[in-house]
C-alpha positions in Angstrom: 0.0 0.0 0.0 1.2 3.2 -0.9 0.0 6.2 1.6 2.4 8.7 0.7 1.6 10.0 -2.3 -2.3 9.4 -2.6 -2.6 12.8 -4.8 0.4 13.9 -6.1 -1.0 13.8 -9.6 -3.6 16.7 -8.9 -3.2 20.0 -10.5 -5.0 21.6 -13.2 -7.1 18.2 -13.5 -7.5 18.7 -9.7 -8.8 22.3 -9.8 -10.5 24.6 -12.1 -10.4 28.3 -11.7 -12.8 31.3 -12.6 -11.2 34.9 -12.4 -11.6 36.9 -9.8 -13.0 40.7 -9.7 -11.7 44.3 -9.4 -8.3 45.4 -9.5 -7.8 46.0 -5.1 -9.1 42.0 -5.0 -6.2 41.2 -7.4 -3.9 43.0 -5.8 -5.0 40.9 -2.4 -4.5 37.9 -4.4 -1.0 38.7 -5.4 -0.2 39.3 -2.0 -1.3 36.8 -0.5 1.0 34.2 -2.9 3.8 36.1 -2.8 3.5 36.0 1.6 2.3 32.4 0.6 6.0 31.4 -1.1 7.7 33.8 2.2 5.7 31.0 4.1 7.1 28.3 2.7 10.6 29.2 2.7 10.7 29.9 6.4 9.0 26.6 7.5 11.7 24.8 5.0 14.1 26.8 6.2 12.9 26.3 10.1 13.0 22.5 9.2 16.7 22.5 7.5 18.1 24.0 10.6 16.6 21.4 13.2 17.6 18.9 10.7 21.3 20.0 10.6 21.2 20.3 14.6 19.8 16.9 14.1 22.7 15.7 12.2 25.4 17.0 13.9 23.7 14.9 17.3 23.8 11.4 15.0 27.8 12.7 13.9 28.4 13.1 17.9 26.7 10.0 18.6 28.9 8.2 15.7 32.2 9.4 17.1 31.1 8.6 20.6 28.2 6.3 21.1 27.3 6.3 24.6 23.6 6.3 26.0 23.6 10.4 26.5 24.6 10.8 23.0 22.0 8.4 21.7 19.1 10.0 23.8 20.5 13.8 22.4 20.6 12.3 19.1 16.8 11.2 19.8 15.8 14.5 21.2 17.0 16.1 18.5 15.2 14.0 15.6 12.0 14.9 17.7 12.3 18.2 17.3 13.2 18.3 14.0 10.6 16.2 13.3 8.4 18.7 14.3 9.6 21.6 12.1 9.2 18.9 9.6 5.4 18.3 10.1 4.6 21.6 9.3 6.0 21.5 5.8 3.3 19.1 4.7 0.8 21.7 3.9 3.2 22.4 0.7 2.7 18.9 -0.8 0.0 17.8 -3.7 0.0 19.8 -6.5 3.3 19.1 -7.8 5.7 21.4 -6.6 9.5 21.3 -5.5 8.4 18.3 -2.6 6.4 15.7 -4.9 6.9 16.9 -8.6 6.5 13.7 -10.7 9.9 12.3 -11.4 12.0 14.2 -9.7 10.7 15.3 -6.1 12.1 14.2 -3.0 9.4 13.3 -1.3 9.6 9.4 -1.2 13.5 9.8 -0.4 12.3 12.1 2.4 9.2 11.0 4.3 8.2 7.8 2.9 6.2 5.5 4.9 4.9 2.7 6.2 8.9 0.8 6.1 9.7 -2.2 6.5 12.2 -2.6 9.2 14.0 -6.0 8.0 14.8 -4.2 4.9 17.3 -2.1 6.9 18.4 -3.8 9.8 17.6 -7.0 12.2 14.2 -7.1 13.4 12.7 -9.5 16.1 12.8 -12.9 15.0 15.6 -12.3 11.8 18.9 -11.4 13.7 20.6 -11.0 9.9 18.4 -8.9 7.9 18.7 -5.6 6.0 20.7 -3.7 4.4 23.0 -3.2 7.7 23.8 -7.3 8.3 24.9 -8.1 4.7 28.3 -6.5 4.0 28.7 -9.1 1.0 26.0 -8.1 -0.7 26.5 -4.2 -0.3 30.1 -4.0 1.0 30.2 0.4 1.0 27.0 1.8 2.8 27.2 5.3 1.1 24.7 7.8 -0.6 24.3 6.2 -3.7 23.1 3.2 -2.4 20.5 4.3 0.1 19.1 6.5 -2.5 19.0 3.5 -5.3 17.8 1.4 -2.6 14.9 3.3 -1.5 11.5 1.6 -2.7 13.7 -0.6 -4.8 11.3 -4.0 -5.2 8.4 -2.9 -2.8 6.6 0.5 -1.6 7.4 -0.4 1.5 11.3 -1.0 1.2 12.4 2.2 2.5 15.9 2.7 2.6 16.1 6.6 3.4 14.5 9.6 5.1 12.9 10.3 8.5 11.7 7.0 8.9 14.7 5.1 8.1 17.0 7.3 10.6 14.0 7.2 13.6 13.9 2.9 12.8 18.3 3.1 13.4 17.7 5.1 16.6 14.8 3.5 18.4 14.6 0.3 17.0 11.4 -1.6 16.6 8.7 -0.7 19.3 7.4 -4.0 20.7 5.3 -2.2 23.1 2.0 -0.6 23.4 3.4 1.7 26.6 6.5 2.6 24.9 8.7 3.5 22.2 11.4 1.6 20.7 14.5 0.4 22.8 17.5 0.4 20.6 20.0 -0.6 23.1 23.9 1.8 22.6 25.5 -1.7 22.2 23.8 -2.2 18.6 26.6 1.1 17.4 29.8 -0.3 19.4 29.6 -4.1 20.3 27.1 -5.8 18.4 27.6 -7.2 14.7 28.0 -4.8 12.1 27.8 -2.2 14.1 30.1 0.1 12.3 27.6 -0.4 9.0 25.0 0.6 11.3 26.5 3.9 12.3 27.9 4.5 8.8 23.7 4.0 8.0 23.2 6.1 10.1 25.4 9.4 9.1 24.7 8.6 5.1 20.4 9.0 6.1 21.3 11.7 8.0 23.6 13.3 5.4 21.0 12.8 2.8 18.0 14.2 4.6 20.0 17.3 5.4 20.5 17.6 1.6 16.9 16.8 0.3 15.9 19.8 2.9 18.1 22.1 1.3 17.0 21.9 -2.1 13.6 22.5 -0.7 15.2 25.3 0.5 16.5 26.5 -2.7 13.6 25.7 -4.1 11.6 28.3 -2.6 14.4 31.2 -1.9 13.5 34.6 -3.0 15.1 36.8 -5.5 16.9 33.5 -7.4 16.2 31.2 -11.3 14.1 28.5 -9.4 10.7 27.4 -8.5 9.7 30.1 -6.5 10.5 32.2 -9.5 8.4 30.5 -12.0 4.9 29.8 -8.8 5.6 33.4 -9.2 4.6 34.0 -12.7 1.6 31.7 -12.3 -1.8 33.4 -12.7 -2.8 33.9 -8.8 -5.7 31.5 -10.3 -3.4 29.0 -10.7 -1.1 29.9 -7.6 -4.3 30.1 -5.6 -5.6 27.0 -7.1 -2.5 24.9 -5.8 -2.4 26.1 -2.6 -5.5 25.3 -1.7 -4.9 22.1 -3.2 -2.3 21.1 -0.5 -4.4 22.4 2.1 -7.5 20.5 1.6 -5.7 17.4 0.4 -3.5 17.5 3.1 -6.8 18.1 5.2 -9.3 15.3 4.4 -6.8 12.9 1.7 -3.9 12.3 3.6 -4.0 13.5 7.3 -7.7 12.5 7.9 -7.7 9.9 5.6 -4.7 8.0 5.4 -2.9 8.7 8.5 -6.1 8.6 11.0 -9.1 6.8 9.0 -6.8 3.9 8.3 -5.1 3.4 11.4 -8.5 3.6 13.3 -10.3 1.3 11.3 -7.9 -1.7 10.9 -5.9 -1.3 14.4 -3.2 -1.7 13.1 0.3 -0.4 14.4 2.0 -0.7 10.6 0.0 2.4 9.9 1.4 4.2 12.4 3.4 6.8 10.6 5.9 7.4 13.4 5.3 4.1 15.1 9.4 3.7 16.0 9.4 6.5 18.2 6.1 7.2 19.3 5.7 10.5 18.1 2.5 10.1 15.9 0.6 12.6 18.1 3.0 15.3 17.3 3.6 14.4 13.4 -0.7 14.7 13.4 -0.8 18.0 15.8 2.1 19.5 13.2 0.4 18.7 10.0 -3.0 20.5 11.3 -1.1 23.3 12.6 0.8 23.7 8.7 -2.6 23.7 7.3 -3.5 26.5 10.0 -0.3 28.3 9.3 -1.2 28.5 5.4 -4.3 29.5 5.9 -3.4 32.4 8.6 -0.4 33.7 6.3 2.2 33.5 9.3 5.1 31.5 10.8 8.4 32.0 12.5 9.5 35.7 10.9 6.9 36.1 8.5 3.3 37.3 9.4 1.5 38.6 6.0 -2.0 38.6 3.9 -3.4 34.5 4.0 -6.1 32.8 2.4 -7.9 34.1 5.5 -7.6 37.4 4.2 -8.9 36.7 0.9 -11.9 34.9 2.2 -12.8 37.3 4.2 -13.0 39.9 1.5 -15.6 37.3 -0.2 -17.4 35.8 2.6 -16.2 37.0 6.1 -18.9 34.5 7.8 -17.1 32.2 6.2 -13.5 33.0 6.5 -14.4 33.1 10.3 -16.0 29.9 10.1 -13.2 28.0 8.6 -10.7 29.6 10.9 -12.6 28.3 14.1 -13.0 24.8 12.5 -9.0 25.0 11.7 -8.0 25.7 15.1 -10.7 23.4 16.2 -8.7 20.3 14.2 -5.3 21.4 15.9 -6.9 21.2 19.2 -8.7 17.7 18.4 -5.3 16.6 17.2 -3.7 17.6 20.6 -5.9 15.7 22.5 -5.0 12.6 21.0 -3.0 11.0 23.9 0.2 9.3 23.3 1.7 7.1 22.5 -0.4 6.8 19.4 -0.5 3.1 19.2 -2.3 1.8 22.6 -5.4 3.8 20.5 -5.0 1.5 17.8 -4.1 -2.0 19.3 -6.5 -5.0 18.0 -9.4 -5.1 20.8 -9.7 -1.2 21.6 -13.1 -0.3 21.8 -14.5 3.2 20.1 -15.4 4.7 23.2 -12.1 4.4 24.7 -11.0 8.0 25.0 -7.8 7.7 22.7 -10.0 6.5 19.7 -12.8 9.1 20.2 -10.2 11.9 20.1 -8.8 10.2 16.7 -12.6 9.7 15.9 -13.5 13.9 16.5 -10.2 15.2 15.3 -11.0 12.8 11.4 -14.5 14.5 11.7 -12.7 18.3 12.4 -10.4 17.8 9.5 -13.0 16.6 7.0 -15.5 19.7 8.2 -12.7 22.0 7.8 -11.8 20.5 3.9 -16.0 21.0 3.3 -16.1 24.8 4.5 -12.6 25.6 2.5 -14.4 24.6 -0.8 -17.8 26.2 -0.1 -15.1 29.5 0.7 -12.9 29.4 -2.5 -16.6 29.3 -4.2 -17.4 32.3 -2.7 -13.9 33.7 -3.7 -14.3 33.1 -6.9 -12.5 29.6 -7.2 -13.7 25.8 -7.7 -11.3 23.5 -6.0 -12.6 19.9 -6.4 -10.2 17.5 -3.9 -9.8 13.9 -4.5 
C-alpha cells in the first residue's frame, strides 16, 4: 500500500479556476501568494536548521556512542521532526516536494517501512541492508538513494523514517517506544555499517531539505520564480490544493481513517518512536499556518484574508473549524498506538479523540471549498 503520495498527480485536473473581480481583490491575491511562497521558505528553512542540529547529534553519537549521546541524538530528531510536520501543507499539486519524477518526497518521508529491509528485526537477527556486507560492501549515498523503494513501496531505505527505525529500533510495546539498546553502534555485529547507516540517512535528509530550501528562496532562477509568474488562479488553485488534500486525503484519511479502522500499528506513521501525536498535531497546525499567512519571521496577507473579503462569515468559520482540528489533534493521547491495538473499543477515549479530530479535519476541507466558491474559485479535492 502506498499512503504517501495518494494525490500527487492533482493539479489543473485537480482544480478549475474562474477569475476573480476588481483590480484591489487582485492586488490581495497577489499578496497573498507572494507572503504564501515567504511562508514556505521559512517553515523549510525552520525544518533545515533542526535537521542539521539533528545531524550533527547522529555525527556526535557516531564518534562517541554512549547512552547520553543516543538520547541527544533522539531529542533532537523529535524536534526536528516537528519543524518537519509543518512542511506538509506544501505537498500535492506538484511542486518542489512531490513533482512527478524528480521530487524528494519518497527519499524524504516515505512511509509505512519495512524494518528487516534495513536492519535486524525480532525474529531475523541477519536482515537488511545493515547485516549483509557481501551483498552491499560500502554503505554510502548512492546506495540508500537506489535502494529506497527498490522491489516494494514499503522498502524504505532513506528519510525520517529510516533514521528514527536506526535510533529506536522496533517498538514492541504498546506503553512505549522503541528500545534500541547503545551496544547495537559499538559491540554488536555490524555495528560500524550501522552507524555508517546512520550518518549517510542523515547526510541525505540534510541535503533533500536544502533543495527544498533552494527551491523556494526569493530573488533567485528557481521554482519560486516561475509559482511566481503563475496566474494567482493557478497559484491560488494549488495552494488550496495542498491544504485541503492534506486536510481530508492524507492527514484525515490515510494517517487517522486507516489506522483507526484496521488497528493496526503498521499504519502508524511514526510508530518507532512514538511521536504520531506530534507528526498529526504539526500537519493541522501547517494547514493553519497557510491559511493564517504566518510562521516564524513572517506574518502577512493569508487565504484568510482573501476569504474574508468574499465571505467573512465564512472566512471566520473556517478559521474556528482550523483551530478546532489542531486542538482535536492535541488531544490525542500518546503514545499513538495503545489507540490502535487489535481489541480497543470506540469509546475508549484515545479513539474518540482520533474519531472527533477525522471528523474536524473533514468539516474543515468542506467549508474551504464552499469559501474558494465564494472567492471566486472551484477546487474539487480527490
Amino acid at each position: 500500500m502506498r499512503w504517501r503520495r495518494s494525490v500527487v498527480a492533482l493539479m489543473s485536473s485537480a482544480l478549475a479556476l474562474s477569475a476573480c473581480g476588481n483590480d484591489s481583490s487582485a492586488d490581495l491575491e497577489t499578496e497573498v501568494v507572494a507572503n504564501y511562497a515567504d511562508v514556505v521558505h521559512e517553515t523549510y528553512s525552520m525544518s533545515l536548521a533542526s535537521a542539521t542540529e539533528m545531524s550533527a547529534a547522529i555525527d556526535a553519537l557516531a564518534a562517541d556512542p554512549t547512552d547520553a549521546n543516543l538520547a541527544a541524538a533522539k531529542d533532537a530528531w523529535l524536534a526536528a521532526r516537528d519543524d518537519y510536520g509543518l512542511t506538509e501543507a506544501f505537498r500535492f499539486y506538484g511542486g518542489p516536494i512531490d513533482a512527478a519524477d524528480t521530487g524528494p518526497e519518497g527519499l524524504i518521508n516515505a512511509w509505512p517501512l519495512d524494518e528487516a529491509y534495513i536492519d535486524y528485526v525480532e525474529g531475523a537477527a541477519e536482515s537488511g541492508v545493515v547485516n549483509l556486507p557481501d551483498e552491499y560492501p560500502t554503505i554510502d549515498a548512492d546506495l540508500l538513494v537506489s535502494l529506497n523503494e527498490a522491489g516494494g513501496e514499503t522498502n524504505i531505505s532513506t528519510g525520517w523514517h529510516a533514521i528514527e527505525f536506526l535510533l529506536w529500533g522496533q517498538d514492541l510495546s504498546t506503553d512505549g517506544a522503541g528500545a534500541r539498546p547503545v551496544t547495537d553502534f559499538t559491540t554488536s555485529p555490524n555495528a560500524d555499517r550501522r552507524v555508517a547507516y546512520l550518518t549517510v540517512a542523515s547526510d541525505l535528509l540534510v541535503g533533500h531539505l536544502q533543495s527544498l530550501v533552494d527551491a523556494w528562496a526569493p530573488d533567485e532562477d528557481n521554482y519560486r520564480a516561475e509559482f511566481l509568474a503563475l496566474t494567482t488562479d493557478e497559484a491560488l488553485g494549488m495552494i488550496l490544493t495542498g491544504l485541503g488534500e492534506l486536510s481530508r486525503g492524507e492527514l484525515a484519511g490515510e494517517r487517522l481513517t486507516v489506522a483507526y479502522e484496521e488497528h493496526s500499528q503498521e499504519n502508524e506513521h511514526s510508530c518507532f518512536s512514538d511521536n504520531t501525536t506530534s507528526d498529526i498535531v504539526a500537519n493541522a497546525a501547517g494547514i493553519q499556518n497557510v491559511y493564517l499567512g504566518a510562521v516564524g519571521d513572517v506574518d502577512g496577507p493569508g487565504i484568510h484574508d482573501l476569504f474574508e473579503a468574499a465571505d467573512s462569515d465564512l472566512a471566520s468559520k473556517l478559521q474556528d473549524e482550523i483551530a478546532a482540528s489542531v486542538a482535536a489533534a492535541e488531544s490525542i493521547p500518546a503514545p499513538f498506538d495503545k489507540s490502535i491495538a487489535p481489541g480497543v473499543p470506540d469509546d475508549d477515549p484515545g479513539r474518540v479523540a482520533m474519531f472527533d479530530t477525522i471528523l474536524a479535519l473533514e468539516l474543515q476541507a468542506d467549508t474551504l471549498v464552499e469559501a474558494a466558491t465564494a472567492a471566486g474559485l472551484v477546487l474539487n479535492l480527490s
